[in-house]
N, C-alpha and C positions, 0 to 999 in steps of 0.2 A: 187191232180189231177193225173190220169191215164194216161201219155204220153206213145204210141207205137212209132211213130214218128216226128220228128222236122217237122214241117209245116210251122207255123205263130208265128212271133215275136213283141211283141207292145217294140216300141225300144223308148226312154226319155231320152230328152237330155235339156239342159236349153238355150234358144237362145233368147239374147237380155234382160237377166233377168227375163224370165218365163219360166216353163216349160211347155214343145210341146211335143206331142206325134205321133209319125206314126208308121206304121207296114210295116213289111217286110216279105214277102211270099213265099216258096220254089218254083224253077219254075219244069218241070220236068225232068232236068238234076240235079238239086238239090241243085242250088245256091240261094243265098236269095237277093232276089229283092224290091225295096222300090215299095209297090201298088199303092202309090199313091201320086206321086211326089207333086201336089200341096198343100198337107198337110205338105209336111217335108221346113223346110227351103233351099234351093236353096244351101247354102255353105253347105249344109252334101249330098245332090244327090254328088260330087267327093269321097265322103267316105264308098260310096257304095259296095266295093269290100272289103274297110276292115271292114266293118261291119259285111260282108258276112264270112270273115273268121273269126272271133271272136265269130260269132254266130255256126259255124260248130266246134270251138275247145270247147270251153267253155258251147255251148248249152248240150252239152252229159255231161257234171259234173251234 
């Protein structure tokens, strides 16, 4: 895959014993935001911010 820039991230995490899947979207200041909270489990919406930095370090590796 051809990435020019970090956009959309499909971010998996295992919650309650299964794995769950949501995405998180750059907004246009260029942080990453869950699209669509009622997809993610409710205890990762406060992880929001470190997910967002995680994805701005590690996205560019």
């Amino acid at each position: 895959m051809n990435i020019q820039r970090m956009h959309l991230f499909q971010v998996y995490v295992v919650h309650e014993g299964r794995k769950v899947r949501f995405h998180m979207q750059a907004d246009p200041n260029g942080n990453f935001r869950i699209t669509d909270p009622a997809s993610c489990p409710e205890i990762y919406h406060r992880t929001e911010e470190q997910l967002n930095n995680a994805i701005r370090i590690y996205g560019k590796a």
